[in-house]
N, C-alpha and C positions, 0 to 999 in steps of 0.2 A: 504494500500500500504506500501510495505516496506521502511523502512528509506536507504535503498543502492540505491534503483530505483529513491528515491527522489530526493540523493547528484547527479546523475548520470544525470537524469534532468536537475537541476541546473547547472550540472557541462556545459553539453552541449547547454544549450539555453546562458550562458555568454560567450563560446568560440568560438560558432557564432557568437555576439556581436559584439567582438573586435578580428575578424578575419580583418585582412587589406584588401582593396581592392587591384584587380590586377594593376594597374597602376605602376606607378615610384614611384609619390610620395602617396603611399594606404594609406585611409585615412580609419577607423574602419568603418563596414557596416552599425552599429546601426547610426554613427556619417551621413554615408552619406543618410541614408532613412529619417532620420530628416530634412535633408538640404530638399531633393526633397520634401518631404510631407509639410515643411514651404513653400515654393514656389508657390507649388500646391495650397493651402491654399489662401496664397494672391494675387495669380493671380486670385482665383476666387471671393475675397470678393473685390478687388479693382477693378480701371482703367485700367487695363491692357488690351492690345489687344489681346494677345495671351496666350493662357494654358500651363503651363508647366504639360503635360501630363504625364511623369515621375512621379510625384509623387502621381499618384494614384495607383503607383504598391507595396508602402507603405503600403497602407490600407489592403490586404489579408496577406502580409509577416506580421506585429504588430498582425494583426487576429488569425494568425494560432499558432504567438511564445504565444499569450496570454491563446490562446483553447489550447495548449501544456504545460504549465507551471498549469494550472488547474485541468488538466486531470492528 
């Protein structure tokens, strides 16, 4: 693979990253799939009553940037 397609990669799997969210106050997308996928996380190892179901939409989005950053 050529070293341009590589930069171009790279270039674009970080500027989705830290693309902000749509809100008032957007907080960077990488920043907010961490929040949901911790949550997700310990909702299901602890006491919690309920699933924060959100954050297993983390899991194919980190899947696909990681099978993309490989390829």
């Amino acid at each position: 693979m050529s070293v341009a397609i590589q930069i171009s990669k790279i270039t674009a799997l970080i500027s989705f990253l830290f693309v902000p969210g749509l809100h008032e106050n957007g907080v960077p997308n990488v920043a907010l799939l961490g929040i949901y996928f911790f949550q997700f996380f310990n909702d299901i190892i602890g006491t919690s009553e309920e699933i924060f179901w959100e954050g297993f939409l983390a899991l194919p989005v980190f899947t696909f940037l990681i099978i993309f950053k490989i390829n």
